[in-house]
KOLVOFI-38128 format. One record per residue: residue number from 1; y, x, z of N, C-alpha, C, O in turn; residue in one letter. Coordinates in steps of 0.2 Angstrom, whole numbers, plus 5000, padded with zeros to 4 digits. Example, Ala and Ser with C-alpha at 12.3 -4.5 7.8 and 13.67 -1.06 7.14 Angstrom:
2
+--------+------+------+------+------+------+------+------+------+------+------+------+------+------+
| markol |  n_y |  n_x |  n_z | ca_y | ca_x | ca_z |  c_y |  c_x |  c_z |  o_y |  o_x |  o_z | sefi |
+--------+------+------+------+------+------+------+------+------+------+------+------+------+------+
|      1 | 4972 | 5066 | 5039 | 4978 | 5062 | 5039 | 4984 | 5066 | 5039 | 4983 | 5071 | 5042 |    a |
|      2 | 4989 | 5064 | 5035 | 4995 | 5068 | 5036 | 5000 | 5064 | 5039 | 5006 | 5067 | 5040 |    s |
+--------+------+------+------+------+------+------+------+------+------+------+------+------+------+
//
This chain:
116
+--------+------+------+------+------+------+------+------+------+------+------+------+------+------+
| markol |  n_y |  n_x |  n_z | ca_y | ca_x | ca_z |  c_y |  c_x |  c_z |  o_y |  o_x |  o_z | sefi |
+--------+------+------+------+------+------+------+------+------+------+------+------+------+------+
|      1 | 5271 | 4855 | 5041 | 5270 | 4862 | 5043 | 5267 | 4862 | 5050 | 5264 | 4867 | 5051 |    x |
|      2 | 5266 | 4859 | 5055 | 5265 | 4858 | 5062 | 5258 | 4855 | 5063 | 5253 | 4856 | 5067 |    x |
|      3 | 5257 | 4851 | 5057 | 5250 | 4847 | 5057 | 5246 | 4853 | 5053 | 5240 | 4851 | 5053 |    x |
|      4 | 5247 | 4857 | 5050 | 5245 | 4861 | 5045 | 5241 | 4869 | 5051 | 5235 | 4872 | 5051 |    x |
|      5 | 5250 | 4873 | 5056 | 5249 | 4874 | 5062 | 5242 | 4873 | 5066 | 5238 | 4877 | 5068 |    x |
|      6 | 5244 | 4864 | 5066 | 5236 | 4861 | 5075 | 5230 | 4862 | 5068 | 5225 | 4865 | 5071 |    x |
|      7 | 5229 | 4862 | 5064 | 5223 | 4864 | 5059 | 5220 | 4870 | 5059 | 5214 | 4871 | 5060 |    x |
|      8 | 5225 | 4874 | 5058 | 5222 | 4880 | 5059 | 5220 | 4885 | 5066 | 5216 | 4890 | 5068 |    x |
|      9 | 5225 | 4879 | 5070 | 5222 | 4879 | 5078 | 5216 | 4876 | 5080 | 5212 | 4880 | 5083 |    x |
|     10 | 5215 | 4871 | 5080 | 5211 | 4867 | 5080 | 5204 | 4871 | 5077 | 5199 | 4872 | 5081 |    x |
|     11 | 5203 | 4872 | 5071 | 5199 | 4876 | 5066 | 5198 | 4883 | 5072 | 5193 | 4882 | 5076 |    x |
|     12 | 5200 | 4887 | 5072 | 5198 | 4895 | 5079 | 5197 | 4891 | 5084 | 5191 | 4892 | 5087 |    x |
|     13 | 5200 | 4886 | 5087 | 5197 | 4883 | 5093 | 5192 | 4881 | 5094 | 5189 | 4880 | 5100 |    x |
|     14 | 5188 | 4878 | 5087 | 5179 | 4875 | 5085 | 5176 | 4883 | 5088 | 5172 | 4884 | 5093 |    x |
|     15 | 5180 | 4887 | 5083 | 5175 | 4894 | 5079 | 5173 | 4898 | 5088 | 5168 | 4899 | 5090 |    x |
|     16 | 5180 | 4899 | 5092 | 5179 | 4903 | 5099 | 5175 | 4898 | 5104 | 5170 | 4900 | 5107 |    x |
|     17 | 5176 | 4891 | 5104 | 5170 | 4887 | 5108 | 5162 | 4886 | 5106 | 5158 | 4886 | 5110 |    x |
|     18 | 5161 | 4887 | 5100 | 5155 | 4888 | 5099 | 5153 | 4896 | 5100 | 5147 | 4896 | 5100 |    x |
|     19 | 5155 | 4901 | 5100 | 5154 | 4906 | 5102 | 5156 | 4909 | 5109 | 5156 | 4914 | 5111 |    x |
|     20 | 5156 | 4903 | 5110 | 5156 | 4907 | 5118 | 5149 | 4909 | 5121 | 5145 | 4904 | 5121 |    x |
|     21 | 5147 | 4914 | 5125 | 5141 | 4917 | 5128 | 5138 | 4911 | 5130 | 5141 | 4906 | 5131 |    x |
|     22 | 5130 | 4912 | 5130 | 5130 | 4905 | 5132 | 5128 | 4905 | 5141 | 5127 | 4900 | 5145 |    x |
|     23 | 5128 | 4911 | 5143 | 5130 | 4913 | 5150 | 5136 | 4911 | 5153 | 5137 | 4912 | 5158 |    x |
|     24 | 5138 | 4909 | 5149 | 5147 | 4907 | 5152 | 5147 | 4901 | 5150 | 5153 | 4899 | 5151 |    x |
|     25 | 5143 | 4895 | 5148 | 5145 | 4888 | 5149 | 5140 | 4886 | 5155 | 5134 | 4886 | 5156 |    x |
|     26 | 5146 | 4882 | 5159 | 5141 | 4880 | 5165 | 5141 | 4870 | 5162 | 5146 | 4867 | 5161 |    x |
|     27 | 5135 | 4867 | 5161 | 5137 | 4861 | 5159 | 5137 | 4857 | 5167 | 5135 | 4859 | 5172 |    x |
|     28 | 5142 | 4849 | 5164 | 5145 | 4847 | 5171 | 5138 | 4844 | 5176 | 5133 | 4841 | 5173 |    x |
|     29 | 5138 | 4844 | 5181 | 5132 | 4842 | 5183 | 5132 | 4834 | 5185 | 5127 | 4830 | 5187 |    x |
|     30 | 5137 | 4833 | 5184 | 5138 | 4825 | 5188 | 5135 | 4820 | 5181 | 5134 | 4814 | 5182 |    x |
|     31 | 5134 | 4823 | 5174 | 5131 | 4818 | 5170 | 5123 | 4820 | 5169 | 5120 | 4825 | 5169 |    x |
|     32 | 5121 | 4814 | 5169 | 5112 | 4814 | 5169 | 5109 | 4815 | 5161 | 5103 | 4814 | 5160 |    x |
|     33 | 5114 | 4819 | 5157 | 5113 | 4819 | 5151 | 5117 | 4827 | 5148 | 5122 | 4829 | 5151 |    x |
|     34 | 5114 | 4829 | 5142 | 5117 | 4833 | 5139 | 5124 | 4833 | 5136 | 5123 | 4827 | 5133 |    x |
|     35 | 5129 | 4835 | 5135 | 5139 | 4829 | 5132 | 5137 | 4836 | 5124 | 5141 | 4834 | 5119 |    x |
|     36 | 5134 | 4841 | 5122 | 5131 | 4846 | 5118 | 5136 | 4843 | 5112 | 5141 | 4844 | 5110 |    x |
|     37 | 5131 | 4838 | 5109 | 5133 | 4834 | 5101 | 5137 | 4830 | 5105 | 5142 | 4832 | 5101 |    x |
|     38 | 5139 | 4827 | 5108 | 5146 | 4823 | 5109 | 5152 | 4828 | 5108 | 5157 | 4826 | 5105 |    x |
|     39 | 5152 | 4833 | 5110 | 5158 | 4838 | 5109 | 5159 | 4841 | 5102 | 5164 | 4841 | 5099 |    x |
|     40 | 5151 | 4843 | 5100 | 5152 | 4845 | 5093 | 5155 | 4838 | 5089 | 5159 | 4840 | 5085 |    x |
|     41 | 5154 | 4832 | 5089 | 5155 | 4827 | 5089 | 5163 | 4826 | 5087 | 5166 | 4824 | 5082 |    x |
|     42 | 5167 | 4828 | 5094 | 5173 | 4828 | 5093 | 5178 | 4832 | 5091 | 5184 | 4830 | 5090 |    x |
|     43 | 5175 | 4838 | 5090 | 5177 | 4843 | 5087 | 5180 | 4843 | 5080 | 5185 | 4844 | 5077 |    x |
|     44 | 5173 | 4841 | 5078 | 5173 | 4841 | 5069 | 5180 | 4833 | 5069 | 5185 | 4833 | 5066 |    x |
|     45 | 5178 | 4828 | 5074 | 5184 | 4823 | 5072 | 5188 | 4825 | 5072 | 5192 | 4823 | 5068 |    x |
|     46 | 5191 | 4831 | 5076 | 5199 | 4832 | 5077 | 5201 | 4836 | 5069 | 5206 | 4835 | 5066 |    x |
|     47 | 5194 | 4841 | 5067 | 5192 | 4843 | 5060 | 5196 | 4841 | 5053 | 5199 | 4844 | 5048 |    x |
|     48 | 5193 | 4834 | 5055 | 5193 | 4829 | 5048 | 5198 | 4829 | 5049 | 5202 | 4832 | 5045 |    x |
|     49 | 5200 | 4824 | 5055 | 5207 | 4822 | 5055 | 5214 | 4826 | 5052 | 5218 | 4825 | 5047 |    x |
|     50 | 5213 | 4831 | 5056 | 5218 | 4835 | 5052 | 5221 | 4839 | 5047 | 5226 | 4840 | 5044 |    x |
|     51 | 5213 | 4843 | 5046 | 5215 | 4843 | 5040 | 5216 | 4838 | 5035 | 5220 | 4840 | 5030 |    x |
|     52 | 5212 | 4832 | 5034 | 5214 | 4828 | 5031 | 5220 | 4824 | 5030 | 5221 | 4821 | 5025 |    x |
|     53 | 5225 | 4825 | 5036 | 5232 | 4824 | 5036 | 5235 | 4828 | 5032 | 5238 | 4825 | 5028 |    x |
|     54 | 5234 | 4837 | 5031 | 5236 | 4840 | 5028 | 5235 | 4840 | 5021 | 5240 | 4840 | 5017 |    x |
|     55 | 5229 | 4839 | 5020 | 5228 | 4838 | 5013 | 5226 | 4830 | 5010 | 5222 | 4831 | 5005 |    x |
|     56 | 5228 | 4824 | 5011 | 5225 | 4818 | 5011 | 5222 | 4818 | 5002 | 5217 | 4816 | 5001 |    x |
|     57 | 5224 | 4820 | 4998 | 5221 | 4822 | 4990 | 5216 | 4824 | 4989 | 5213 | 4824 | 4983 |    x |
|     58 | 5212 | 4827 | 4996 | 5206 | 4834 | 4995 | 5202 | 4830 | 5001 | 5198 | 4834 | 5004 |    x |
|     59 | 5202 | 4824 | 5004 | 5197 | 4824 | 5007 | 5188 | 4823 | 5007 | 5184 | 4820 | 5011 |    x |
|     60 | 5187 | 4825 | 5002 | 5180 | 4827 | 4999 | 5179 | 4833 | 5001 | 5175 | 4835 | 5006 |    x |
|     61 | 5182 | 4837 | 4998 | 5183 | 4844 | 4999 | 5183 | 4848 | 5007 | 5180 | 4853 | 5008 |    x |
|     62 | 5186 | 4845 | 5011 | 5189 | 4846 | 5019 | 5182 | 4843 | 5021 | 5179 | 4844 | 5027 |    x |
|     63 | 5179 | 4838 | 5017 | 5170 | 4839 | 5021 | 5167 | 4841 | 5022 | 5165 | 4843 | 5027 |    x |
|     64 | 5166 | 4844 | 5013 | 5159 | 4850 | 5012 | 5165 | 4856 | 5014 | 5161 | 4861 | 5012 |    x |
|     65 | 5169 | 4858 | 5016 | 5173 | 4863 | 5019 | 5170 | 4865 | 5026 | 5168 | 4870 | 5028 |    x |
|     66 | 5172 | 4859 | 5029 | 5171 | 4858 | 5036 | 5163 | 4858 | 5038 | 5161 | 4861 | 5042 |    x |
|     67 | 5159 | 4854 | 5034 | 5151 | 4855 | 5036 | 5149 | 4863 | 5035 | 5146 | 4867 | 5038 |    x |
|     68 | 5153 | 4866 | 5027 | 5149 | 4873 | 5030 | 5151 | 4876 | 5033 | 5149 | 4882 | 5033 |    x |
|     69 | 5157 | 4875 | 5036 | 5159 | 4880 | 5041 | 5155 | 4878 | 5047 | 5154 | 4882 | 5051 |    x |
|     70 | 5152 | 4873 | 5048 | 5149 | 4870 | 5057 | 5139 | 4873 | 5053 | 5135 | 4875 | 5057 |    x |
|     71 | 5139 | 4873 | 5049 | 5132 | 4876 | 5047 | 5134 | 4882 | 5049 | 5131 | 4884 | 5054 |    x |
|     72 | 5139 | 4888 | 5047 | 5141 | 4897 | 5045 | 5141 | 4895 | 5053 | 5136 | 4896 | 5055 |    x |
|     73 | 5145 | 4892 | 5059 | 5144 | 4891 | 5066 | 5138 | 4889 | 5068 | 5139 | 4890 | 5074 |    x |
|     74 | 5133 | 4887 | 5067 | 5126 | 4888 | 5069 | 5121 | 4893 | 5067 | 5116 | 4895 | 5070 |    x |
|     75 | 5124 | 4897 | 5062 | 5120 | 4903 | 5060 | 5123 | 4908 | 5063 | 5119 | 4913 | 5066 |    x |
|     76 | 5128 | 4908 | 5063 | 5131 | 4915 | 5069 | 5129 | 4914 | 5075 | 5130 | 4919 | 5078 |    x |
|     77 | 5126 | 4908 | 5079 | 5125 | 4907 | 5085 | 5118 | 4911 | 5086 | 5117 | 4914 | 5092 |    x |
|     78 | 5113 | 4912 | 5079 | 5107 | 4911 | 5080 | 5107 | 4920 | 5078 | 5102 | 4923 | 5077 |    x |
|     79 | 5113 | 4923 | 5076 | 5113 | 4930 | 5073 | 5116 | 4934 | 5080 | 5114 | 4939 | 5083 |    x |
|     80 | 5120 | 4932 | 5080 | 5124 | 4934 | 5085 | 5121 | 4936 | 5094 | 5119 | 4931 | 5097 |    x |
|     81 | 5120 | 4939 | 5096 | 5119 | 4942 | 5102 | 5125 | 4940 | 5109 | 5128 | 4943 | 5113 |    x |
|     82 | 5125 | 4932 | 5109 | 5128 | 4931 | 5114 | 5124 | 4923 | 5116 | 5128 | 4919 | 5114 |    x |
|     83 | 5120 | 4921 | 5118 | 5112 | 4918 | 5120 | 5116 | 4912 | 5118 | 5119 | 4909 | 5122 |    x |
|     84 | 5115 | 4911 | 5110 | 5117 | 4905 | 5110 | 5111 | 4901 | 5104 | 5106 | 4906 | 5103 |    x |
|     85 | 5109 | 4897 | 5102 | 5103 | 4898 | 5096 | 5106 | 4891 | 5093 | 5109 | 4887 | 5096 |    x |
|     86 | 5105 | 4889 | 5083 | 5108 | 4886 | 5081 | 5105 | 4879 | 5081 | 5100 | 4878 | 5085 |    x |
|     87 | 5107 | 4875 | 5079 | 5103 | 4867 | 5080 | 5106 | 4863 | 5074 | 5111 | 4862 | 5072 |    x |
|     88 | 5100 | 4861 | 5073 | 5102 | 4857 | 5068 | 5104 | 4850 | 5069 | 5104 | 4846 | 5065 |    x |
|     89 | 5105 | 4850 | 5072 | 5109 | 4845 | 5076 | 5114 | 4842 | 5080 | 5116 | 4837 | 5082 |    x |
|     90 | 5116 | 4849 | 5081 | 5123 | 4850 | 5081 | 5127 | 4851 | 5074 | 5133 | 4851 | 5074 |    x |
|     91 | 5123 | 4853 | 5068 | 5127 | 4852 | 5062 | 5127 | 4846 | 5060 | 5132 | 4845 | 5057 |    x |
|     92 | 5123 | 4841 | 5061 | 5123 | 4835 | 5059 | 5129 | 4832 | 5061 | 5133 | 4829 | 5058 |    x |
|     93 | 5128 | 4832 | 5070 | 5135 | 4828 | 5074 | 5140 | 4831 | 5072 | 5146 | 4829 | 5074 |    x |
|     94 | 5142 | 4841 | 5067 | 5147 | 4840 | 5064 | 5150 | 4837 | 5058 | 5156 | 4834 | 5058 |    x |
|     95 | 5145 | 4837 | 5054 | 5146 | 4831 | 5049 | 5146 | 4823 | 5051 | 5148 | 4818 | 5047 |    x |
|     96 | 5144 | 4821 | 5057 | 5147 | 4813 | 5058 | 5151 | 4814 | 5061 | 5155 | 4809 | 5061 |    x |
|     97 | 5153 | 4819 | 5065 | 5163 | 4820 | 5066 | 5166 | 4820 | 5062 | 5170 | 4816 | 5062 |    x |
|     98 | 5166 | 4824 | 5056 | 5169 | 4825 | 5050 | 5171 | 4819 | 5045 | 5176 | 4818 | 5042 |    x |
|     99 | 5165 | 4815 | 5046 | 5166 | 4809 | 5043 | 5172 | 4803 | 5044 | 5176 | 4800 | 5041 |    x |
|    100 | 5170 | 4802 | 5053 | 5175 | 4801 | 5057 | 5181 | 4802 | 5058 | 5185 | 4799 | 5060 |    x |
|    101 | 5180 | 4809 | 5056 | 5190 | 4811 | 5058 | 5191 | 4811 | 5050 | 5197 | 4811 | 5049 |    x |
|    102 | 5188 | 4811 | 5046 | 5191 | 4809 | 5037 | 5195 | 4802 | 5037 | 5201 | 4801 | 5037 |    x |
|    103 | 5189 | 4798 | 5038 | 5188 | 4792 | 5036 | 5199 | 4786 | 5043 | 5203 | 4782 | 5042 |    x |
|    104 | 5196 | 4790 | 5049 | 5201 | 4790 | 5052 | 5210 | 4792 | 5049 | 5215 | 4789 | 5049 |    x |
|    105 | 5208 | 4798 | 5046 | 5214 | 4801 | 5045 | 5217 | 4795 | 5038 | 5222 | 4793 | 5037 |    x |
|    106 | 5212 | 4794 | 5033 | 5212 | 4790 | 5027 | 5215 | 4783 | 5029 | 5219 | 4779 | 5026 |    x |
|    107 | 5212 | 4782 | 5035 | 5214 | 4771 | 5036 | 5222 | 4773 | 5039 | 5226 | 4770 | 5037 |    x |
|    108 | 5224 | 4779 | 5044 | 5230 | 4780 | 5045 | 5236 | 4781 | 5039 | 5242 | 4780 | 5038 |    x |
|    109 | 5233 | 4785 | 5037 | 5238 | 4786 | 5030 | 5242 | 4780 | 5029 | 5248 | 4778 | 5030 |    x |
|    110 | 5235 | 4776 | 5025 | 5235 | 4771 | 5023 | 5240 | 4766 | 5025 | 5244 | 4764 | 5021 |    x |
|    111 | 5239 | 4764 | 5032 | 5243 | 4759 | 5035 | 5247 | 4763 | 5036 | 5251 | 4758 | 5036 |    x |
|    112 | 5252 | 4769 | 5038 | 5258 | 4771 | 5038 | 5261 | 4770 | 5032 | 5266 | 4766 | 5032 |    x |
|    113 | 5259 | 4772 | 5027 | 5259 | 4771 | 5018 | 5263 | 4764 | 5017 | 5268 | 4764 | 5014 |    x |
|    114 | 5260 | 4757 | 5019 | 5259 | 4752 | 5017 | 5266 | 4750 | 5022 | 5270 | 4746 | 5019 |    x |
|    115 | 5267 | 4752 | 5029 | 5273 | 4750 | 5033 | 5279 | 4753 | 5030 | 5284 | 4750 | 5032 |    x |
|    116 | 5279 | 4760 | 5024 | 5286 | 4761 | 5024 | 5290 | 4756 | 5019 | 5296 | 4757 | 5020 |    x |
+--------+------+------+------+------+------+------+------+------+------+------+------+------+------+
//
C-alpha cells in the first residue's frame, strides 16, 4: 500500500516538474553542461522502479505505460502556454529511465525472492 502511495506520488511529481513555466527553472550555474536528460533520466528510474514494485507481473506494461505518459509530457509542454517546448530527447532518457528503474526493480525482486 505505501509503495503503491510513493507511485502515485512519484507519477504527479514527474507530471508538476515537467510543467513547470519555463521562467521559473533557473538551471544550476556551477555545471558546465545541461543536468535536462539526466533528471528526466531519473525520474522515469524512480518510474520503473516503483511501479514495478507495485506491479512486478506487468513490467511490460509499466513501460509502454510509462513511455507514453513521458511522450503525453512532451506534447503538453509544446501545447501548453507555459514556455516550455517538447524534445525528443527527453522522451528517449524517459524510456532509458524506465528501462532502468524496470530492469532494477526486477534484479531486487529477484534477490529478495531468493533470500527468503
Amino acid at each position: 500500500m505505501v509503495t503503491r502511495f510513493l507511485a502515485v506520488a512519484w507519477t504527479l511529481g514527474i507530471l508538476l516538474a515537467c510543467l513547470i513555466p519555463g521562467s521559473q527553472i533557473t538551471p544550476p550555474s556551477f555545471l558546465p553542461f545541461s543536468i535536462d536528460k539526466w533528471v528526466h533520466l531519473v525520474m522515469f528510474v524512480g518510474f520503473g522502479a516503483l511501479w514495478t514494485t507495485v506491479r512486478p507481473d506487468r513490467a511490460w506494461t509499466v513501460f509502454w505505460v510509462g513511455a507514453a505518459y513521458g511522450v503525453a509530457i512532451e506534447i503538453l509542454q509544446g501545447l501548453l502556454p507555459i514556455g516550455r517546448s517538447p524534445d525528443i530527447l527527453d522522451a528517449l532518457a524517459d524510456g532509458v529511465g524506465l528501462g532502468l528503474g524496470i530492469g532494477l526493480a526486477v534484479l531486487l525482486t529477484r534477490k529478495v525472492s531468493s533470500n527468503d
